[in-house]
C-alpha positions in Angstrom: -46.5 13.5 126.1 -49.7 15.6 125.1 -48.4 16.2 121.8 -47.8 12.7 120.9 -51.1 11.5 122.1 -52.7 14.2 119.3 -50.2 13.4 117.0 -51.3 9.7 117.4 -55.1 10.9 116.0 -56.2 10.2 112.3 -57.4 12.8 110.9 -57.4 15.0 113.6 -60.1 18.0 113.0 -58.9 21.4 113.2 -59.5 21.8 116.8 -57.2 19.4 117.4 -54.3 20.8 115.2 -55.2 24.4 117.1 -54.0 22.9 120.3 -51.0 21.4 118.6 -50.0 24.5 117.5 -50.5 25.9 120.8 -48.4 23.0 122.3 -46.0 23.7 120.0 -46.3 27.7 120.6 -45.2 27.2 124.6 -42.4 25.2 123.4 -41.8 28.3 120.6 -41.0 25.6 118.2 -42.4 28.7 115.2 -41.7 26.2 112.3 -44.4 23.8 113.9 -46.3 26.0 114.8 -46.8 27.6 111.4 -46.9 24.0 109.7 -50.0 23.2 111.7 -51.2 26.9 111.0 -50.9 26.1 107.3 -52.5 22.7 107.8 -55.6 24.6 109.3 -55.8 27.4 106.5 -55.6 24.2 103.9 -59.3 22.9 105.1 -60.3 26.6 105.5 -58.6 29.4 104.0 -58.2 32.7 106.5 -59.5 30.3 109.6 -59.6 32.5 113.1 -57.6 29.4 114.7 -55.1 29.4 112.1 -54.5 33.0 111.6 -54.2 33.1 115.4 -51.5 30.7 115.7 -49.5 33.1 113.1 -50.1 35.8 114.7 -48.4 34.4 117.9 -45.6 33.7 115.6 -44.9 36.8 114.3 -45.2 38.5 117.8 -42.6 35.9 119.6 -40.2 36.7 116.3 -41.6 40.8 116.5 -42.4 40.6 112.9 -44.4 44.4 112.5 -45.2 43.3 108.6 -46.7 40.0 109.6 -48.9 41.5 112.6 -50.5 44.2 109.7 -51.4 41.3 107.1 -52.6 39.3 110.0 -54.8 42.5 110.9 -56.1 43.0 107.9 -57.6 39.5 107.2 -59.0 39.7 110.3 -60.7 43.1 111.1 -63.5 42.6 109.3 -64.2 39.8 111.7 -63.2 41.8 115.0 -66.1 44.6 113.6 -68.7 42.2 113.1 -68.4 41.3 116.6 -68.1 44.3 118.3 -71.1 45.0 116.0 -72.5 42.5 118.0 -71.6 42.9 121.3 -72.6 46.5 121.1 -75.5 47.0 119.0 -74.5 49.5 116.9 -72.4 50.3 114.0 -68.8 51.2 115.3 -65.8 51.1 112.6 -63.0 51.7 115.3 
């Protein structure tokens, strides 16, 4: 029921096609799920929302290739914020 009443949105923002995908994710409906990952990284290429929802892909199919290409789009992001958290410059 929850994923027809986002599915009934115009021009649903990308927000709203996260939690489609996640809908979609607990169902483990992967083709979905990608399709709305894909429809994120359209608007904005390398998106954190987007990327996620592949990366729960490739671990519910235990795709080791996917999970490194996923990683390295993303660490940059995961050093900035420990960067953040912790105040101090930390590669690891």
């Amino acid at each position: 029921m929850a994923v027809q009443a986002y599915e009934l949105i115009e021009n649903i923002n990308l927000d709203g096609l996260f939690h489609l995908g996640l809908m979609n994710l607990v169902m483990e409906n992967k083709k979905d799920v990608m399709s709305f990952a894909e429809r994120i990284k359209n608007k904005i290429p390398n998106h954190l929302l987007g990327l996620f929802l592949e990366y729960k892909v490739a671990a519910l199919m235990q795709d080791a290739s996917h999970y490194l290409l996923i990683l390295t789009q993303t660490r940059p992001l995961f050093v900035l914020i420990k960067l953040k958290k912790n105040s101090e410059i930390s590669l690891t």
